[in-house]
C-alpha positions as CSV (number, residue, x, y, z in Angstrom):
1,X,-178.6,-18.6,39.1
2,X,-181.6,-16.1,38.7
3,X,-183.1,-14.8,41.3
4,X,-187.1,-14.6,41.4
5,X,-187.9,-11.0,41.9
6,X,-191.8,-11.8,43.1
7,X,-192.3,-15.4,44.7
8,X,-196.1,-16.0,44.6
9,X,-198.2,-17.9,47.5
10,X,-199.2,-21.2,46.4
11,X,-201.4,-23.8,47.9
12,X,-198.7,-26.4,48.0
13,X,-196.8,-24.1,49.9
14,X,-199.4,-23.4,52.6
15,X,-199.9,-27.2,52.5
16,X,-196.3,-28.1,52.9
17,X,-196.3,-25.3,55.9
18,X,-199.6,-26.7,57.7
19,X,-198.1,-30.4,57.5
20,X,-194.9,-28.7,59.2
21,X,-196.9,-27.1,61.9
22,X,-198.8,-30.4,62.3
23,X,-195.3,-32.3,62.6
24,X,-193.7,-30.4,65.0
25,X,-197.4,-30.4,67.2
26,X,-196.7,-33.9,67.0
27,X,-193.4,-34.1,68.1
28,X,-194.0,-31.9,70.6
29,X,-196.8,-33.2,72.3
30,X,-195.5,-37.0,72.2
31,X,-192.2,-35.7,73.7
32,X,-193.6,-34.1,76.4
33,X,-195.6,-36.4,77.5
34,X,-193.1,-38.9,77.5
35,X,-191.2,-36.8,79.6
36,X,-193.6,-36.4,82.2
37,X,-194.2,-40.1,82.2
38,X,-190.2,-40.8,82.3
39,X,-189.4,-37.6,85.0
40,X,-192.2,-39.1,87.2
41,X,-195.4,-36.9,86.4
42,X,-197.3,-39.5,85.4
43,X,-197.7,-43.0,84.6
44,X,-197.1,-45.9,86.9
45,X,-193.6,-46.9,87.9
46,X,-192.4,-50.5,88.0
47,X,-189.8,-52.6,86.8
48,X,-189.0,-54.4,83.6
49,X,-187.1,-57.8,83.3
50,X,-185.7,-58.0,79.9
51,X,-185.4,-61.0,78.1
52,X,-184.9,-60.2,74.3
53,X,-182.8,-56.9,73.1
54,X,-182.9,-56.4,69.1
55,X,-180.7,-53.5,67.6
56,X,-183.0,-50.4,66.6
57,X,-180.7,-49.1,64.1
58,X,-178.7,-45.8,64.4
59,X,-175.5,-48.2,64.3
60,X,-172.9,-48.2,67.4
61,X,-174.6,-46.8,70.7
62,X,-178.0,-46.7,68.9
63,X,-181.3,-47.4,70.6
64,X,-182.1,-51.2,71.0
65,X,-185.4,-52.5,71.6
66,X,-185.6,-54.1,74.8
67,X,-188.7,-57.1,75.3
68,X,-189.8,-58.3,79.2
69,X,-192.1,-58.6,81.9
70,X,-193.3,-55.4,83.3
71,X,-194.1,-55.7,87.2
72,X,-196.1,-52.4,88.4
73,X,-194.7,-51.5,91.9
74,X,-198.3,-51.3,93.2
75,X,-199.1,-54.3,92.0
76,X,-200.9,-55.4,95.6
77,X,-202.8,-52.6,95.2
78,X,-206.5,-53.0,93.9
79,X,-206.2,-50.4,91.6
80,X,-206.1,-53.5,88.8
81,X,-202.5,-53.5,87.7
82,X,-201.2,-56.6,86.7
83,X,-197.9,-57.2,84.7
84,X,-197.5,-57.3,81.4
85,X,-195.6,-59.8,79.4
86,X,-195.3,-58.3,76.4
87,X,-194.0,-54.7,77.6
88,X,-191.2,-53.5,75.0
89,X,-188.8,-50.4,75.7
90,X,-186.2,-48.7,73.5
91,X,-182.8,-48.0,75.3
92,X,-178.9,-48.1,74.9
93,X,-177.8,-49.9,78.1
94,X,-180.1,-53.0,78.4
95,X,-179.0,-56.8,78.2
96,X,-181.1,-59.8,78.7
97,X,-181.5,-60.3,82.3
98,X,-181.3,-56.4,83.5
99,X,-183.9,-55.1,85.6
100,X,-184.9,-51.4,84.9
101,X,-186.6,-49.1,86.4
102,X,-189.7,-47.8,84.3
103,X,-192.5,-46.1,83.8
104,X,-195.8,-47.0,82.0
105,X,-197.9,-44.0,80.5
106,X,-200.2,-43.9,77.5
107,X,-197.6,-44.2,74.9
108,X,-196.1,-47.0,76.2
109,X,-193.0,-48.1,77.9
110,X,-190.1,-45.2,79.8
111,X,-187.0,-45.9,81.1
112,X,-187.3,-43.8,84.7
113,X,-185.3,-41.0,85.6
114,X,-184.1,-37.5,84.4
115,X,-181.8,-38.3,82.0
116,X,-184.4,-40.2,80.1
117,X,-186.9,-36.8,80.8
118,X,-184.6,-34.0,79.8
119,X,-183.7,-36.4,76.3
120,X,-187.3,-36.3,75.7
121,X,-187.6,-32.6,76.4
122,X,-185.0,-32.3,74.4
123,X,-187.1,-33.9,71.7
124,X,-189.5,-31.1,72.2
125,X,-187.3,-28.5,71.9
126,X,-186.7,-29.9,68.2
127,X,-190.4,-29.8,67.5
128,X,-190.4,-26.2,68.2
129,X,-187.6,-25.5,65.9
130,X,-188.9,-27.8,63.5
131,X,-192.2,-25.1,63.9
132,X,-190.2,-22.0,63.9
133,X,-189.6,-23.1,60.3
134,X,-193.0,-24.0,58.9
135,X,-194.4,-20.8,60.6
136,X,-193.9,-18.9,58.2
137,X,-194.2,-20.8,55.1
138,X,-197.4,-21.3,56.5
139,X,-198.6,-17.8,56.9
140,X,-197.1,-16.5,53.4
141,X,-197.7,-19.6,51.2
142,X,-194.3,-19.4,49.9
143,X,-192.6,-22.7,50.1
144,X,-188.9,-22.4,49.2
145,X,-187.7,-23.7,45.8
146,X,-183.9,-25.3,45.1
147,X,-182.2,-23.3,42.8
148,X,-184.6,-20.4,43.2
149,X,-182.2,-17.8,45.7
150,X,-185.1,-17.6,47.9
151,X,-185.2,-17.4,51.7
152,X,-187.3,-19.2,54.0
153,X,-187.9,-15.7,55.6
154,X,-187.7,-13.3,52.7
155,X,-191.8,-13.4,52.0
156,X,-192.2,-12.4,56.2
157,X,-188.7,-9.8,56.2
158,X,-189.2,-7.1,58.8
159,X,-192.7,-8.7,60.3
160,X,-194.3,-9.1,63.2
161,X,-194.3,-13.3,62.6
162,X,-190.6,-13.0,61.1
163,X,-189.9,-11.6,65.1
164,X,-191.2,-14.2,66.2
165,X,-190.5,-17.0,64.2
166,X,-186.8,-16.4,64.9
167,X,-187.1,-16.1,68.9
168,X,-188.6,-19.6,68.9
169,X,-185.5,-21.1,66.6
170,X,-183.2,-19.6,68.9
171,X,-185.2,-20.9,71.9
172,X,-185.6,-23.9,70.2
173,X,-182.3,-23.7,69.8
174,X,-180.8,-22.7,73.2
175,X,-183.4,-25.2,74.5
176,X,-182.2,-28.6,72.7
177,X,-178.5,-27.8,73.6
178,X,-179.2,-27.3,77.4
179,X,-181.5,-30.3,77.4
180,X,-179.0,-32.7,75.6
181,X,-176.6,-31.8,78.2
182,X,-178.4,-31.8,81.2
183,X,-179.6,-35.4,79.6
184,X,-175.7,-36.1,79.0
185,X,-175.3,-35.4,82.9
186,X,-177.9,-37.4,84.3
């Protein structure tokens, strides 16, 4: 296979390395709030009575969607809480009849406590490495091509944003191996 001696910046490449940085922002800021809502941060905690699980994919052990009532804890308070019949929450354990201990937040539904948190953070952790890779596709316009011998990091070799580009993949990665077994733990 040739190798391209001069890869030029294109505009699909700075495209394809915005919509990366625009994932992984995503990713990010939906895991972490989910995580504060599930470590206790924020959202109000309750409890969920399921009545209906459905399978959510990812075969044996996946995540099942999980359909109940949700009961606020503060629910005498006149804060204007009231349960919600329709509350749906995604988990492995869960069998009609279970009572769990959630959280609402913004996003929706949490199964409470630190395993769920550090899973989420773990989540996190992947947008950043998922960012570590569109950073600098982003900055040189040079998007990869199969069968071309380029690197992802050839256009930003021996730069400042090559530096650190790879500190947050190895972050990134340091930090999705530590949360997924402090998640593992709890």
């Amino acid at each position: 296979m040739p190798i391209t001696s001069d890869p030029r910046p294109t505009i699909g490449g700075r495209a394809a390395g915005i919509i990366g940085l625009l994932v992984a922002l995503g990713i990010c800021g939906v895991s972490g709030s989910q995580a504060a809502v599930a470590s206790g941060l924020l959202g109000t905690a309750g409890k969920l009575t399921v009545s209906e699980c459905h399978g959510g994919g990812g075969g044996r052990g996946g995540m099942r969607h999980c359909y109940g009532t949700f009961r606020p804890a503060e629910a005498g308070n006149s804060d204007g809480l009231s349960s919600d019949p329709h509350a749906r929450v995604n988990t492995r354990e869960a069998e009609p009849g279970d009572t769990l201990q959630v959280r609402k937040g913004s996003g929706g539904y949490v199964v409470a406590g630190m395993g769920s948190a550090w899973a989420l953070i773990a989540f996190a952790f992947l947008g950043l490495l998922i960012g570590s890779a569109a950073l600098p596709v982003t900055a040189s316009g040079i998007f990869p091509r199969r069968g071309t011998g380029q690197d992802l990091f050839a256009a930003v070799r021996r730069t400042r944003l090559a530096w650190i580009a790879k500190r947050l993949a190895l972050m990134s990665v340091a930090g999705i191996a530590v949360s997924a077994y402090l998640a593992w733990l709890f």
